[in-house]
N, CA, C and O of each residue as an XYZ file, in Angstrom:
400
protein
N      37.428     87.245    163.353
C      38.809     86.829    163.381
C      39.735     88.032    163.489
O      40.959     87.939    163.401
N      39.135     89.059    163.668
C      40.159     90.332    163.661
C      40.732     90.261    164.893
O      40.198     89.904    165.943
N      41.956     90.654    164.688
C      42.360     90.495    166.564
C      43.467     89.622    166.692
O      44.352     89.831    167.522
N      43.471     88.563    165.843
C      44.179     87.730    165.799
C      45.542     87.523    165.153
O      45.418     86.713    164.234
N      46.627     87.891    165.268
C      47.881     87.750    164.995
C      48.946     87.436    165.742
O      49.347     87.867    166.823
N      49.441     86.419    164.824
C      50.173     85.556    164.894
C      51.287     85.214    164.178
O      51.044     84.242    163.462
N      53.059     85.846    164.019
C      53.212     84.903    163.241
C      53.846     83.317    162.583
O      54.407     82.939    161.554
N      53.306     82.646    164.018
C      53.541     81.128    163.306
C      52.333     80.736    163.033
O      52.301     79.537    162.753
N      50.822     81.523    162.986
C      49.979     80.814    162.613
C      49.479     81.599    161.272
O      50.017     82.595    160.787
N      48.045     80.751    160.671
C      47.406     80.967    159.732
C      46.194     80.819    160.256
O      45.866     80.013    161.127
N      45.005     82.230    159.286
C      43.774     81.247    159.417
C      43.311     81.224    157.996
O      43.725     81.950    157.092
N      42.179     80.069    157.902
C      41.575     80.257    156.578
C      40.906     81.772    156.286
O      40.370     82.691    156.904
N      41.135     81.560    155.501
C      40.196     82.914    154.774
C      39.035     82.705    153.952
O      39.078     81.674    153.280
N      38.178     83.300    153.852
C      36.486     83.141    153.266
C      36.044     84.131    152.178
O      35.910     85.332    152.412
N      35.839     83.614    151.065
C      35.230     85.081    150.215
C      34.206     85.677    150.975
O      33.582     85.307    151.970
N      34.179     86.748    150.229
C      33.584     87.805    151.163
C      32.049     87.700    150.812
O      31.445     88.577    151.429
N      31.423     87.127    150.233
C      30.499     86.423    149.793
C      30.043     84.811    150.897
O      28.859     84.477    150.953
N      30.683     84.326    151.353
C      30.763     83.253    152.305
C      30.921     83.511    153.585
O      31.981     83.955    154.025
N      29.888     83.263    154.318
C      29.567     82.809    155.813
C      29.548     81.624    156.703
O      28.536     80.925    156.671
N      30.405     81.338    157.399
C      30.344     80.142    157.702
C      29.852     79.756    158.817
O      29.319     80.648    159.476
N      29.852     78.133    159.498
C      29.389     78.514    160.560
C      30.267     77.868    161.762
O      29.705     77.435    162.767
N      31.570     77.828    161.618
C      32.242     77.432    162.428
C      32.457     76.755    163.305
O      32.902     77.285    164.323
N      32.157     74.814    163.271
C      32.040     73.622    163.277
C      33.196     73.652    164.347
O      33.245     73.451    165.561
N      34.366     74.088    163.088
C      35.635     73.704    163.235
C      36.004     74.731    163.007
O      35.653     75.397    162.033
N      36.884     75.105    163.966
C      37.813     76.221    163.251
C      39.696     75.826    163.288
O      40.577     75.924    164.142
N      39.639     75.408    162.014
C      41.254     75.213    161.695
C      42.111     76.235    161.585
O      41.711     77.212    160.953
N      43.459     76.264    162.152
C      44.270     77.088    162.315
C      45.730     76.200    161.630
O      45.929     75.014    161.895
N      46.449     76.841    160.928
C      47.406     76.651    160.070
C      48.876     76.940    160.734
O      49.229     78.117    160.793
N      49.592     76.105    161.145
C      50.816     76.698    161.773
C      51.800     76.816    160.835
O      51.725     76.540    159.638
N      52.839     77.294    161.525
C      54.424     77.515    160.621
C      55.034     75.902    159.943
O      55.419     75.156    159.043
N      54.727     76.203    161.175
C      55.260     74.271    161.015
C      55.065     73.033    162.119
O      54.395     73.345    163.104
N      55.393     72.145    162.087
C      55.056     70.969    162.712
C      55.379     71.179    164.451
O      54.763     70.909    165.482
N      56.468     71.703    164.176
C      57.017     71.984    166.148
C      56.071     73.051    166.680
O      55.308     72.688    167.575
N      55.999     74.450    166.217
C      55.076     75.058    166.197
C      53.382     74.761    166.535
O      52.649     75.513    167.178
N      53.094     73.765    166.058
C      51.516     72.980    165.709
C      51.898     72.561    167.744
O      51.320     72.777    168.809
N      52.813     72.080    167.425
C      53.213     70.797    168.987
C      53.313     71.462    170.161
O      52.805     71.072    171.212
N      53.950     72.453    170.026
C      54.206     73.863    171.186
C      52.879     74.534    171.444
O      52.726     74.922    172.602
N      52.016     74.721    170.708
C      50.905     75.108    170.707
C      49.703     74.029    171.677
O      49.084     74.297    172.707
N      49.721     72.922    170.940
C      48.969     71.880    171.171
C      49.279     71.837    173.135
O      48.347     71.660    173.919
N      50.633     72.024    173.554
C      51.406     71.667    174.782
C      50.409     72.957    175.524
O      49.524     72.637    176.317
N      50.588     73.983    175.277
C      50.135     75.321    175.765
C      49.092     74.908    176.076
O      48.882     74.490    177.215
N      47.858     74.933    174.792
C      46.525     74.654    174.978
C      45.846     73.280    176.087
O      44.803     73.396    176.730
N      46.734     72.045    176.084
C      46.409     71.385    176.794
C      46.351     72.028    178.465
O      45.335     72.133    179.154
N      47.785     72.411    178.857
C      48.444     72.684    179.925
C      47.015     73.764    180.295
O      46.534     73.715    181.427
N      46.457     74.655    179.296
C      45.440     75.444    179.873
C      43.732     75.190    179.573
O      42.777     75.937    179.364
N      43.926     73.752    179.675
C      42.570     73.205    179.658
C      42.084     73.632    178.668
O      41.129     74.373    178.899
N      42.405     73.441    177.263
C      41.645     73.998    176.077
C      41.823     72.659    175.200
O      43.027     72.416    175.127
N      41.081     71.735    174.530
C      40.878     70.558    173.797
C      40.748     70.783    172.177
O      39.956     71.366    171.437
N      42.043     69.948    172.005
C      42.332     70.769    170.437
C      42.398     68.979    169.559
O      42.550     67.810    169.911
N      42.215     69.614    168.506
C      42.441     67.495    167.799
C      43.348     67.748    166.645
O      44.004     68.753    166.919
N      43.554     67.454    165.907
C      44.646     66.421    164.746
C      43.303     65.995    163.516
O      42.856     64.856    163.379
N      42.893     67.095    162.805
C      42.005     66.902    161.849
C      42.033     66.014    161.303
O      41.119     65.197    161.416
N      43.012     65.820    160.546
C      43.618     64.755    159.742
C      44.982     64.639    159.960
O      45.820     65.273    159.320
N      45.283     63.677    161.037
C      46.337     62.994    161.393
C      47.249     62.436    160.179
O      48.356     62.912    159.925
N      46.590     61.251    159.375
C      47.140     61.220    157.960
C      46.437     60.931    156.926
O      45.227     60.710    156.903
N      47.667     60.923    155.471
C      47.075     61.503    154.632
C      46.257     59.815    153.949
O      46.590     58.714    154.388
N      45.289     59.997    152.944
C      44.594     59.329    152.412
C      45.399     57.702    152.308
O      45.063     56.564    152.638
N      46.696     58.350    151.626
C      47.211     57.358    150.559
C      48.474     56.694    152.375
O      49.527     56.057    152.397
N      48.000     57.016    153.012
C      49.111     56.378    153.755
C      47.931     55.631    155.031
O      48.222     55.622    156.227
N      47.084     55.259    154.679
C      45.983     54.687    155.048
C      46.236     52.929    155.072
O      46.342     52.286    154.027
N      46.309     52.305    156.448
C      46.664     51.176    156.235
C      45.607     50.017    155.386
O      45.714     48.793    155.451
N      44.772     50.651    154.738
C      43.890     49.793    153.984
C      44.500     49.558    152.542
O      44.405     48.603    151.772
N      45.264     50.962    152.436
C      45.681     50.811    151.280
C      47.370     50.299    150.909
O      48.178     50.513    150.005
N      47.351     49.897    151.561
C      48.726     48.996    151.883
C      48.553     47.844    150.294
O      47.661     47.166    149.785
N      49.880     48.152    150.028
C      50.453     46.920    148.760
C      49.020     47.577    147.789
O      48.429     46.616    147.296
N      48.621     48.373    147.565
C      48.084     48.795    146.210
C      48.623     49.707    145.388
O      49.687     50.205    145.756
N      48.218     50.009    144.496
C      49.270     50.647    143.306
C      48.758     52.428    143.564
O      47.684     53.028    143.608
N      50.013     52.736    143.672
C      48.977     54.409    143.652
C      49.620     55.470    142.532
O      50.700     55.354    141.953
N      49.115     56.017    142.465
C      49.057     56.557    141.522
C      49.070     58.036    141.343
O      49.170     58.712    140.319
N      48.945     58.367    142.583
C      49.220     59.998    142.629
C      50.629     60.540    142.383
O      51.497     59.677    142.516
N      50.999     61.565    142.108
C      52.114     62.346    141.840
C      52.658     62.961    143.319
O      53.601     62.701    144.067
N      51.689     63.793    143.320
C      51.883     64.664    144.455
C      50.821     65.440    145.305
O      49.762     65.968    144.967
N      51.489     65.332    146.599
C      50.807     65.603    147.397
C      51.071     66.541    148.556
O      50.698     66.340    149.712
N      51.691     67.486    148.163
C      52.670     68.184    148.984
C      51.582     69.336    149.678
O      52.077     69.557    150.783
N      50.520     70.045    149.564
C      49.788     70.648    150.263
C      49.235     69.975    151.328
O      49.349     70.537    152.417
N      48.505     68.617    151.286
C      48.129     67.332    151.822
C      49.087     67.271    152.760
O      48.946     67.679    153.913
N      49.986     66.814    152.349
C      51.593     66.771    153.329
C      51.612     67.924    154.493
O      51.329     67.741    155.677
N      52.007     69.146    153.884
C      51.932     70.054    154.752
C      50.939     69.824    155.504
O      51.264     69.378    156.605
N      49.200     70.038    155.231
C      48.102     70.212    156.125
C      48.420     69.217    157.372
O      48.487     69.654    158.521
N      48.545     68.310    157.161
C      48.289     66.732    158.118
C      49.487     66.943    158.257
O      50.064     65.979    157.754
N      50.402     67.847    158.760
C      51.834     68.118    159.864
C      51.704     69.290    160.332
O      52.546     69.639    161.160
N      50.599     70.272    159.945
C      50.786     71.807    160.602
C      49.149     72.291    160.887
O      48.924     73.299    161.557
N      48.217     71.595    160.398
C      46.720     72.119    160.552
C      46.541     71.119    162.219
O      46.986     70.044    162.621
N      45.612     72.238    162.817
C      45.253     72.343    164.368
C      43.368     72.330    164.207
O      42.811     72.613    163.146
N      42.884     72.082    165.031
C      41.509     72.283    164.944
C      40.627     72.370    166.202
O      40.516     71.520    167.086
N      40.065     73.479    166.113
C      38.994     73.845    167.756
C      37.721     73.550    167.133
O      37.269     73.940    166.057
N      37.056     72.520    168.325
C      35.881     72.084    167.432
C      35.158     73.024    168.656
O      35.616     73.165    169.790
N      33.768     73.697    168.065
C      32.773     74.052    168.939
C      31.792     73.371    169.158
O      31.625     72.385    168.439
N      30.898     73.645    170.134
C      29.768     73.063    170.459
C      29.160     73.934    171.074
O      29.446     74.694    172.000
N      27.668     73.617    170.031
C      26.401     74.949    170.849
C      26.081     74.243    172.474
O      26.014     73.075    172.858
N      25.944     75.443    173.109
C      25.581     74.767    174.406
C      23.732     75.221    174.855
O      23.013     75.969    174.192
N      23.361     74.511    176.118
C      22.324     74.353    175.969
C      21.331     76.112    176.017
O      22.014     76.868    176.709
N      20.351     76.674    175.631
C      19.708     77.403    175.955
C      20.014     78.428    175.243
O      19.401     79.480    175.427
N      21.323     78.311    173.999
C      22.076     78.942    173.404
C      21.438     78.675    171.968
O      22.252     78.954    171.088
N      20.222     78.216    171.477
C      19.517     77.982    170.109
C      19.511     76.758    169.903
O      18.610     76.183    169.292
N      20.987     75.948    170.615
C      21.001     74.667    169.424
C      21.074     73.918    170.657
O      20.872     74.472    171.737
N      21.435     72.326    170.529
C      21.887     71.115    171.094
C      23.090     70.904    171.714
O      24.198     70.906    171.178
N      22.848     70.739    172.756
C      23.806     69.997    173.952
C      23.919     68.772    173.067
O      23.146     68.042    172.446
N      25.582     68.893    173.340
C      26.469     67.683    173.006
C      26.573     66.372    174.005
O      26.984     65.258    173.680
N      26.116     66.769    175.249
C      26.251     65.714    176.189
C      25.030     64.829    176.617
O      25.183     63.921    177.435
């Protein structure tokens, strides 16, 4: 991830003890317009990005007319208006499984 600066974005960070293996790699924007301007770019240059979590738990139409009970949710909030996500895929001859 060195190399990378930005500043309307974020990336996660990993103890230095932790290796991951990068499924997903989520990127953290400034904010919501930011996330959208981005998303516009990446399309326009053929790059396929998703909406991790579009929304949050408690605004789930299953849970419609039930009692809730949470306080707060304001990190939640933020993530699901500013988190971006590049999913990878091993390709063939490359160790792992073709996705197609």
């Amino acid at each position: 991830m060195r190399g990378i600066s930005n500043p309307n974005i974020g990336l996660m960070k990993l103890a230095k003890e932790v290796e991951s293996v990068w499924h997903l790699f989520p990127i953290l924007f400034r904010d919501a317009d930011a996330r959208q301007n981005f998303i516009a770019f990446a399309t326009d240059s053929g790059v396929q990005t998703g909406i991790h979590y579009p929304k949050l738990i408690s605004e789930q139409t299953a849970l419609d007319g039930r009692k809730q009970i949470l306080s707060s949710l304001g990190m939640a909030e933020k993530f699901a208006r500013t988190v971006l996500s590049f999913r990878f895929l091993l390709l063939k001859g490359c160790g792992g499984r073709s996705s197609d």
